[in-house]
PyMOL Python script that loads the backbone (N, CA, C, O; Angstrom):
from pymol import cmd

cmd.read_pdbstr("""\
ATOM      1  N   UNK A   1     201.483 146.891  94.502  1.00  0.00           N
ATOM      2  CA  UNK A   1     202.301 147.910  93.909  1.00  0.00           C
ATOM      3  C   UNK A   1     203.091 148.640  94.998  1.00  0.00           C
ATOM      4  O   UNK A   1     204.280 148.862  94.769  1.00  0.00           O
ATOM      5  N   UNK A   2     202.537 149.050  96.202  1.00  0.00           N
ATOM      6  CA  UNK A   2     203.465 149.478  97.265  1.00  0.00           C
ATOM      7  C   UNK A   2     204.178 148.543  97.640  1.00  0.00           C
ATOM      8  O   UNK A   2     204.595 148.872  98.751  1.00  0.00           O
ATOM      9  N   UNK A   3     204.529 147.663  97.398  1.00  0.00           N
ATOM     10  CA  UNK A   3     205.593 146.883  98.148  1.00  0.00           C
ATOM     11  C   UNK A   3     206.711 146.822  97.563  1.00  0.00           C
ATOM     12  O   UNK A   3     207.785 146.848  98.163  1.00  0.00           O
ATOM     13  N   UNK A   4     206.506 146.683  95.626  1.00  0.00           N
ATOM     14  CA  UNK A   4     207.345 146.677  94.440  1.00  0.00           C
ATOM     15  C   UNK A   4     208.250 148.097  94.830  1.00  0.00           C
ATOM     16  O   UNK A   4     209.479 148.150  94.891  1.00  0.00           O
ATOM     17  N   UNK A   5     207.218 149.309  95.094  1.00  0.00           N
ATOM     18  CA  UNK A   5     207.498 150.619  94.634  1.00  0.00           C
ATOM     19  C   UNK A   5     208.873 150.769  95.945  1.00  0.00           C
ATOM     20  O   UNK A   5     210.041 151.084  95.719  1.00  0.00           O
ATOM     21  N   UNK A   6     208.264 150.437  97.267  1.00  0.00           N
ATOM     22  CA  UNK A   6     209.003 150.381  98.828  1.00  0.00           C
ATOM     23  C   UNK A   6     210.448 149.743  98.696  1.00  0.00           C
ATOM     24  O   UNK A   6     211.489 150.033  99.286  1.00  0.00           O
ATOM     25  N   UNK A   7     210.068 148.383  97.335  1.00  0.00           N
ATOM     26  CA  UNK A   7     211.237 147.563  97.608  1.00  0.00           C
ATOM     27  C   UNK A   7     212.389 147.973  96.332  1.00  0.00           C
ATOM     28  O   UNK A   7     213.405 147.302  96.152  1.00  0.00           O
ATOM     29  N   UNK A   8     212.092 148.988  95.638  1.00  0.00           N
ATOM     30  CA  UNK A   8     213.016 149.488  94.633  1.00  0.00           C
ATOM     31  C   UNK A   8     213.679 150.330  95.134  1.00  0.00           C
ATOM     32  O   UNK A   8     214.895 150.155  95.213  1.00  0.00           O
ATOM     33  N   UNK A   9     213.187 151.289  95.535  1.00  0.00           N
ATOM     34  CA  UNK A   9     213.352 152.734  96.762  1.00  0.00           C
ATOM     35  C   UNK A   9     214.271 152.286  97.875  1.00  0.00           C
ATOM     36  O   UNK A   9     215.301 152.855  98.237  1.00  0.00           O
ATOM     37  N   UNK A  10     213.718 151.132  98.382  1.00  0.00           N
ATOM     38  CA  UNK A  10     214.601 151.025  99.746  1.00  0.00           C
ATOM     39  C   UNK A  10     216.324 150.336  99.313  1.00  0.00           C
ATOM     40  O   UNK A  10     217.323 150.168 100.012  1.00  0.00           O
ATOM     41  N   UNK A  11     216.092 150.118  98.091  1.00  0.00           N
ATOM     42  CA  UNK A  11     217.760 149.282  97.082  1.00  0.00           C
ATOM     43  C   UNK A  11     218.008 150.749  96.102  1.00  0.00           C
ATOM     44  O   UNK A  11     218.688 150.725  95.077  1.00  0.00           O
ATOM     45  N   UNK A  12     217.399 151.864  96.572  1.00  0.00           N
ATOM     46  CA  UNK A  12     218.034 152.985  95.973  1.00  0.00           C
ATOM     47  C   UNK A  12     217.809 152.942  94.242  1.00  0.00           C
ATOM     48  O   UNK A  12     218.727 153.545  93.687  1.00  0.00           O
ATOM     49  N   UNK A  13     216.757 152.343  93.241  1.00  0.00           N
ATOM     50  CA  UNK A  13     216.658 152.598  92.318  1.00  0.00           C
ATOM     51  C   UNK A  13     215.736 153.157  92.169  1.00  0.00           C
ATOM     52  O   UNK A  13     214.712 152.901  92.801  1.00  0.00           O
ATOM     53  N   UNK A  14     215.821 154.062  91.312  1.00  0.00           N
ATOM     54  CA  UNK A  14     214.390 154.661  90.254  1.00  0.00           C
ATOM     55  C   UNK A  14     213.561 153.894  89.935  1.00  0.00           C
ATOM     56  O   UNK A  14     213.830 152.814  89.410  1.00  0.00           O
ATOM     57  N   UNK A  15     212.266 154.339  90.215  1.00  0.00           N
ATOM     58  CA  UNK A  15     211.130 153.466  90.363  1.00  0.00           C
ATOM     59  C   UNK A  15     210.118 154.483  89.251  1.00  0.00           C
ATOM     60  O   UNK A  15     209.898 155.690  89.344  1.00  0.00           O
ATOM     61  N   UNK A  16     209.541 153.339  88.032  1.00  0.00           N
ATOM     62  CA  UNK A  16     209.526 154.415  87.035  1.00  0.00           C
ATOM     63  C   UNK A  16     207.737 153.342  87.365  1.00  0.00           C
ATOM     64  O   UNK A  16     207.921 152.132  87.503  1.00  0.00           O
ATOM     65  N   UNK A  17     206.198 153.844  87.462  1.00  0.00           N
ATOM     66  CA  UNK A  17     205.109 152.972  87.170  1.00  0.00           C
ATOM     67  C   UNK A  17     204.920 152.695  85.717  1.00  0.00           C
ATOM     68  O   UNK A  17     204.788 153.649  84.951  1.00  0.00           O
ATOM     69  N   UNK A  18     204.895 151.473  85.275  1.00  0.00           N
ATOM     70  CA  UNK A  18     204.703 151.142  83.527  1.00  0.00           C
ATOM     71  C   UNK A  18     202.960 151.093  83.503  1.00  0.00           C
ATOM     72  O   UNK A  18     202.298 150.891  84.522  1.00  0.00           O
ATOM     73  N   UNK A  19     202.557 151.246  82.577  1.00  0.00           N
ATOM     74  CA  UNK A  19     201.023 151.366  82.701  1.00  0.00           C
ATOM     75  C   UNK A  19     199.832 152.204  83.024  1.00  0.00           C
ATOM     76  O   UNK A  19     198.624 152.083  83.227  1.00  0.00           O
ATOM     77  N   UNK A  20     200.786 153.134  82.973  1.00  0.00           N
ATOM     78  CA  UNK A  20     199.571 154.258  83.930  1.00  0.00           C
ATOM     79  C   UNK A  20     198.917 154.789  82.743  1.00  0.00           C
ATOM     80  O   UNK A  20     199.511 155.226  81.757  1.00  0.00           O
ATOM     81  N   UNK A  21     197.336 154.708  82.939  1.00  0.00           N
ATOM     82  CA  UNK A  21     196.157 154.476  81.905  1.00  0.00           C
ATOM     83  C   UNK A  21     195.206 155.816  82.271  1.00  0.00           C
ATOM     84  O   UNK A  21     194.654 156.509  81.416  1.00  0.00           O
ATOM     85  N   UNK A  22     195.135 156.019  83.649  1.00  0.00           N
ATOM     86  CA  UNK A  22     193.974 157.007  84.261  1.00  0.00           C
ATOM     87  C   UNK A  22     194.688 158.152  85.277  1.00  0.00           C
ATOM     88  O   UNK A  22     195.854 158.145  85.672  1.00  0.00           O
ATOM     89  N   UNK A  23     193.410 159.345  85.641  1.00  0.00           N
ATOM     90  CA  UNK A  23     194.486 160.001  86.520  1.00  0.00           C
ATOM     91  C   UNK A  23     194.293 159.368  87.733  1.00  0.00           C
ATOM     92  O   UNK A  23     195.113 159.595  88.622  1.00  0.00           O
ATOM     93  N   UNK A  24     193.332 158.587  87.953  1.00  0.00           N
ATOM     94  CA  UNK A  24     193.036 157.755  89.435  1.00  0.00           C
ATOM     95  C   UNK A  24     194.011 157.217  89.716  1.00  0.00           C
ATOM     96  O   UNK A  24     194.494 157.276  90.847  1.00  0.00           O
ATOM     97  N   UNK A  25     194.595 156.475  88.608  1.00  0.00           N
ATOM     98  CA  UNK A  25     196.276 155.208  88.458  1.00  0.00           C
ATOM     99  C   UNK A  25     197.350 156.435  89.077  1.00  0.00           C
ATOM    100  O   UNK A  25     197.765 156.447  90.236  1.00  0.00           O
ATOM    101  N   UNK A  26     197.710 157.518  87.952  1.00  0.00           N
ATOM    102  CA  UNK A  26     198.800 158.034  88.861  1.00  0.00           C
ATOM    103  C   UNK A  26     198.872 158.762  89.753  1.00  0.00           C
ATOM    104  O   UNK A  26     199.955 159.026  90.275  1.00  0.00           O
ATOM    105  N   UNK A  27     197.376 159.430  90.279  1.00  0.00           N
ATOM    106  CA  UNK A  27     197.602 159.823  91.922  1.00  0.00           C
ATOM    107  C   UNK A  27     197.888 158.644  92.905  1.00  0.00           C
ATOM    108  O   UNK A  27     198.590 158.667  93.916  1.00  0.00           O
ATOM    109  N   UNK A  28     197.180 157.609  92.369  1.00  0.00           N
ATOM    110  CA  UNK A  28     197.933 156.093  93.379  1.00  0.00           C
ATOM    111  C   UNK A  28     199.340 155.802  93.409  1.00  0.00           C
ATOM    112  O   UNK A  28     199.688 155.090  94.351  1.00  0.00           O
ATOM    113  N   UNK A  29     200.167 156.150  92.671  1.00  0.00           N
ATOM    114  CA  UNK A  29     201.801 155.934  92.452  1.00  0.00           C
ATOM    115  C   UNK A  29     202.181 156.852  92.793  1.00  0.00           C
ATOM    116  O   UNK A  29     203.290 156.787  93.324  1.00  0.00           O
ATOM    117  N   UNK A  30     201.503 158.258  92.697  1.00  0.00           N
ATOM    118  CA  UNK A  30     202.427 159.281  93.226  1.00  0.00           C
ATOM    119  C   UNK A  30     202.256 159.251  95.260  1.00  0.00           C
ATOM    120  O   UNK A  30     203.021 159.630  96.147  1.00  0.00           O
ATOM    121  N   UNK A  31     201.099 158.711  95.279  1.00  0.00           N
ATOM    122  CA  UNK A  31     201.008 158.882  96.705  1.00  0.00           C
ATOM    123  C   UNK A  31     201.562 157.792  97.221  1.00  0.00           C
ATOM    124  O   UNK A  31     201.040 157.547  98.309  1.00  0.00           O
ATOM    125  N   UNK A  32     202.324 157.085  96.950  1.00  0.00           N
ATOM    126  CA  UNK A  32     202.750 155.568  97.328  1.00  0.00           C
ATOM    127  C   UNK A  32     203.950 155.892  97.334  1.00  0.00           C
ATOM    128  O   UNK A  32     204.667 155.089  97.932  1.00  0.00           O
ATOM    129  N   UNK A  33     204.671 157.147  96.706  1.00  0.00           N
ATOM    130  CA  UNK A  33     206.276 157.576  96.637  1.00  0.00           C
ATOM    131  C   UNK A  33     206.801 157.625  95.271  1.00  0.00           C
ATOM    132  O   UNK A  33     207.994 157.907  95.157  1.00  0.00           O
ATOM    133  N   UNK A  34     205.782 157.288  93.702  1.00  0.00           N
ATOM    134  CA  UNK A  34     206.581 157.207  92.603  1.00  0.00           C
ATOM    135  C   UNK A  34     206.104 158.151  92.074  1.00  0.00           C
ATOM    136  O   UNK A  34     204.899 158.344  91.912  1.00  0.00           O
ATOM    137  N   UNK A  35     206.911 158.788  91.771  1.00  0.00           N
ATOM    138  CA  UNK A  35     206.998 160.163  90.844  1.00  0.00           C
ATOM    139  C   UNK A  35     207.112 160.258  89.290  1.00  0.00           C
ATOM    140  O   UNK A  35     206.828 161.226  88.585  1.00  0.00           O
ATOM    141  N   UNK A  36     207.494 159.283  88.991  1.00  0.00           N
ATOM    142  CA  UNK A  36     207.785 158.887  86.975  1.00  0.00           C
ATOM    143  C   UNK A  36     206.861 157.647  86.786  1.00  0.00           C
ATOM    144  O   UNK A  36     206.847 156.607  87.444  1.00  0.00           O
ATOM    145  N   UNK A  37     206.004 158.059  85.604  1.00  0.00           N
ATOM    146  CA  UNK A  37     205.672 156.837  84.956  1.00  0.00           C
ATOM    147  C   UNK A  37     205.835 157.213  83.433  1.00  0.00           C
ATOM    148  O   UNK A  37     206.634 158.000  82.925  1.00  0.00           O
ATOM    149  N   UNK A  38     204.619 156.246  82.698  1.00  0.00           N
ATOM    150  CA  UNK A  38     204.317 156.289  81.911  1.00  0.00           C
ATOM    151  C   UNK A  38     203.120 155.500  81.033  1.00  0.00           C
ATOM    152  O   UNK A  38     203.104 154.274  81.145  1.00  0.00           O
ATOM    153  N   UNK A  39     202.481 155.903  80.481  1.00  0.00           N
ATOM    154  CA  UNK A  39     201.381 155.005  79.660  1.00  0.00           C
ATOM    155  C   UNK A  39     200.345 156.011  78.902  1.00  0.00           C
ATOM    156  O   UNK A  39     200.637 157.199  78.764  1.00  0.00           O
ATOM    157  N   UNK A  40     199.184 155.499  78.445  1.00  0.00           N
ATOM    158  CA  UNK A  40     198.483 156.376  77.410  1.00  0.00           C
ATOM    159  C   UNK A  40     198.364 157.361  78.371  1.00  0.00           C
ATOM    160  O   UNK A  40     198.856 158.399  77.927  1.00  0.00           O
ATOM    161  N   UNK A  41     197.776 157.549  79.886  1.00  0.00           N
ATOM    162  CA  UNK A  41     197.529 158.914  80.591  1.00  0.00           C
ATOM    163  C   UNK A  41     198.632 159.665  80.065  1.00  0.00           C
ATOM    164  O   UNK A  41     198.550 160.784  80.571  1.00  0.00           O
ATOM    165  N   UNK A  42     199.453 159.614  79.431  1.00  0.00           N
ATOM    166  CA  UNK A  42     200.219 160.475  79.215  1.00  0.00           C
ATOM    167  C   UNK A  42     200.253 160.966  77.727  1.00  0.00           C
ATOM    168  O   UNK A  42     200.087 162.097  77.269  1.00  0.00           O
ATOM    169  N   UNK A  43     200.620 159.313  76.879  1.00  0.00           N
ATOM    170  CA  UNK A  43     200.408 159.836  75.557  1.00  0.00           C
ATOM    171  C   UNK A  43     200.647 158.049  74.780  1.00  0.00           C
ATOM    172  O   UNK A  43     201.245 157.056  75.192  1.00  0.00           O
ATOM    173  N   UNK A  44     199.943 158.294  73.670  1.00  0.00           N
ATOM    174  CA  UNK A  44     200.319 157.067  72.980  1.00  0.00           C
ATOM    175  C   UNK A  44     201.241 156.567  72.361  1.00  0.00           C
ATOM    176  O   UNK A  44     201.635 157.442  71.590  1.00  0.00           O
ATOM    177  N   UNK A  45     202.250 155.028  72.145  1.00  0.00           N
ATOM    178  CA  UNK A  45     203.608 155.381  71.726  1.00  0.00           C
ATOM    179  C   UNK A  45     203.651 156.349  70.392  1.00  0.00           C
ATOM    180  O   UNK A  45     202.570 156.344  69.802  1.00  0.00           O
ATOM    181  N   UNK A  46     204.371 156.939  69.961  1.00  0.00           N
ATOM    182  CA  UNK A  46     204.804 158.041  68.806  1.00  0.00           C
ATOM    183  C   UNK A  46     205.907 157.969  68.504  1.00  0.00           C
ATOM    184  O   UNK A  46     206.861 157.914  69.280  1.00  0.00           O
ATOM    185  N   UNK A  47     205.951 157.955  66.792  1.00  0.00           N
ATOM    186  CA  UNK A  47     207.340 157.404  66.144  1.00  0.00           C
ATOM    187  C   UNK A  47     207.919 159.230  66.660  1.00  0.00           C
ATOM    188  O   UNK A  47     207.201 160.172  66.993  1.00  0.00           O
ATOM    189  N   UNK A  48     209.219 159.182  66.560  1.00  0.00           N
ATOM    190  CA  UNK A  48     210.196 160.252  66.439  1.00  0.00           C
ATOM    191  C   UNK A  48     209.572 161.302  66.078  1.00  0.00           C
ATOM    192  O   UNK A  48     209.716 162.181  66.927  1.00  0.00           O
ATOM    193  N   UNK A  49     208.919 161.635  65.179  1.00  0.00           N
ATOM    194  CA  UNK A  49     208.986 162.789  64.317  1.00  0.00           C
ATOM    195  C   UNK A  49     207.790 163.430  65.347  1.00  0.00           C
ATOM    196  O   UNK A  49     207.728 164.529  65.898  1.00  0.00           O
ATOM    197  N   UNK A  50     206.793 162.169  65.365  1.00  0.00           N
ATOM    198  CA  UNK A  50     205.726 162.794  66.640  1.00  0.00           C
ATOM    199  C   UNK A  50     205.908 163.114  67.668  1.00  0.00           C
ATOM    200  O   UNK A  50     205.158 164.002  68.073  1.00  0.00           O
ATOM    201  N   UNK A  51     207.076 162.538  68.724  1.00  0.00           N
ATOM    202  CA  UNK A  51     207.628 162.830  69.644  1.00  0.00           C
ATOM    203  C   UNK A  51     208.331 164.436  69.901  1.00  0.00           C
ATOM    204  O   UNK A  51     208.571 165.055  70.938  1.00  0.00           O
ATOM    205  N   UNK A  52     208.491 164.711  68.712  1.00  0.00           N
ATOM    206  CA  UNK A  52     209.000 166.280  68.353  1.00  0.00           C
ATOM    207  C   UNK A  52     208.054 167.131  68.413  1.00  0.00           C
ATOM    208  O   UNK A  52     208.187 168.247  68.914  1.00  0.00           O
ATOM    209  N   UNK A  53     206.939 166.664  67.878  1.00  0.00           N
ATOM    210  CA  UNK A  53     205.593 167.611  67.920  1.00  0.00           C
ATOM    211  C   UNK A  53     205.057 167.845  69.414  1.00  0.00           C
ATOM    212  O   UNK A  53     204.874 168.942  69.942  1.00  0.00           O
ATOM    213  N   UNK A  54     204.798 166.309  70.106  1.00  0.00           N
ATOM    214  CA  UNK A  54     204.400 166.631  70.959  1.00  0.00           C
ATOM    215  C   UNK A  54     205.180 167.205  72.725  1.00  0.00           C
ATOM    216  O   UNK A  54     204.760 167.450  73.856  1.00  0.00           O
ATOM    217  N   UNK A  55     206.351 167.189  72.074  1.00  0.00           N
ATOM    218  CA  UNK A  55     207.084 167.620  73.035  1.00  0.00           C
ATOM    219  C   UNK A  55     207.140 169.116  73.366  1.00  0.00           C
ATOM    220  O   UNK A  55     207.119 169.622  74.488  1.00  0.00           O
ATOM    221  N   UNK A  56     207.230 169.855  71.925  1.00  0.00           N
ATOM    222  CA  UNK A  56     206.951 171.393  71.554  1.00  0.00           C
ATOM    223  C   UNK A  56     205.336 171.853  72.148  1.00  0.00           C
ATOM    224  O   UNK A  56     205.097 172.859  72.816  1.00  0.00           O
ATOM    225  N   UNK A  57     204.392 170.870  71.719  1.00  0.00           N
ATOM    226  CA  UNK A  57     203.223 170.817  72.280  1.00  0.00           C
ATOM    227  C   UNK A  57     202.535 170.882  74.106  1.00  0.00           C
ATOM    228  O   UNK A  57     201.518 171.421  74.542  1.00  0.00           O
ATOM    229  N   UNK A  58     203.408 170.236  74.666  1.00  0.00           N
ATOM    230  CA  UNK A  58     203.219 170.100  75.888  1.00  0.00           C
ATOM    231  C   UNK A  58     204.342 171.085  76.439  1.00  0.00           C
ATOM    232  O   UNK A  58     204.121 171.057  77.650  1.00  0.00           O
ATOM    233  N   UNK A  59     205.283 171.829  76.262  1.00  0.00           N
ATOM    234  CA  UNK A  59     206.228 173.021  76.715  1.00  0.00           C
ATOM    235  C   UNK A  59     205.464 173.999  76.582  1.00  0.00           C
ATOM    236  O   UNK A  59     205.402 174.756  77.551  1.00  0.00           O
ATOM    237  N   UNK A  60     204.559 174.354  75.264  1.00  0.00           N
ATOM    238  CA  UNK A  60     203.636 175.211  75.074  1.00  0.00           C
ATOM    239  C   UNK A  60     202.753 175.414  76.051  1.00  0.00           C
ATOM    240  O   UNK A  60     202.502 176.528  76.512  1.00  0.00           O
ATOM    241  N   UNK A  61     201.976 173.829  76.602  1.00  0.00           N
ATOM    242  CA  UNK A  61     201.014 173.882  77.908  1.00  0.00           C
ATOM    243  C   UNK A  61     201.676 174.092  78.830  1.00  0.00           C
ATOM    244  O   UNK A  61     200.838 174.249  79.718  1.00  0.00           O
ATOM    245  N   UNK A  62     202.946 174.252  79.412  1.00  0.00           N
ATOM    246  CA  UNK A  62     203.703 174.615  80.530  1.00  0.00           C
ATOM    247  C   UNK A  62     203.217 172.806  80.955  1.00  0.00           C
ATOM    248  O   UNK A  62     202.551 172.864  81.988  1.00  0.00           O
ATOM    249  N   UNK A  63     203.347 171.423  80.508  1.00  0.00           N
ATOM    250  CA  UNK A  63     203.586 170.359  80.957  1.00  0.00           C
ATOM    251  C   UNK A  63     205.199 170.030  81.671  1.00  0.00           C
ATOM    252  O   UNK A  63     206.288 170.589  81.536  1.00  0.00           O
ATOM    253  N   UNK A  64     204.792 168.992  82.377  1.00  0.00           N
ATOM    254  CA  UNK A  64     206.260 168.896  82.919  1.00  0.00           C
ATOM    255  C   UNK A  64     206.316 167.402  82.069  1.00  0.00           C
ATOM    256  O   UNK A  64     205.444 166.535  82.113  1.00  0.00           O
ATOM    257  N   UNK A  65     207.455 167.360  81.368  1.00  0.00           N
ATOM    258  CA  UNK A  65     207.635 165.590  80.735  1.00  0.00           C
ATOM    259  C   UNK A  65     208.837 165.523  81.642  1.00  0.00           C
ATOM    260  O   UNK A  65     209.441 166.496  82.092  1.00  0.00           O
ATOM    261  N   UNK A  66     209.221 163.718  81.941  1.00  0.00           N
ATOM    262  CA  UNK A  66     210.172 163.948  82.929  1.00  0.00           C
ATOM    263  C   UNK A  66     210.822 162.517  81.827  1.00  0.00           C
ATOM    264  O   UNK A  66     211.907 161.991  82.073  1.00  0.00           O
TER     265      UNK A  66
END
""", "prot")
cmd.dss("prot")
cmd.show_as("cartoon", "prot")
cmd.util.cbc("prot")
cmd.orient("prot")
């Protein structure tokens, strides 16, 4: 994964981790240089209407969604 993450970064793209499951997973991506992911550690997919809820939901917790 550091080499993927090194070799997106060093060609200047956004380097987003797909999969991130645990918080063990994304302190490993964040300390490797990636700052955006996504996966259940975050939230499970959600049609639209849920996406509204939980967006209001996590502003409430002072979350950062990026």
């Amino acid at each position: 994964m550091r080499a993927i993450i090194q070799l997106g970064k060093s060609l200047g793209m956004q380097v987003i981790a797909e999969g991130v499951e645990t918080a063990e997973q994304e302190a490993y991506v964040i300390t490797e240089g990636c700052n955006e992911g996504q996966g259940y550690h975050y939230s499970k997919p959600l049609q639209a209407r849920e996406l509204v809820a939980y967006l209001k939901q996590t502003e409430r917790n002072n979350a950062v969604i990026l």
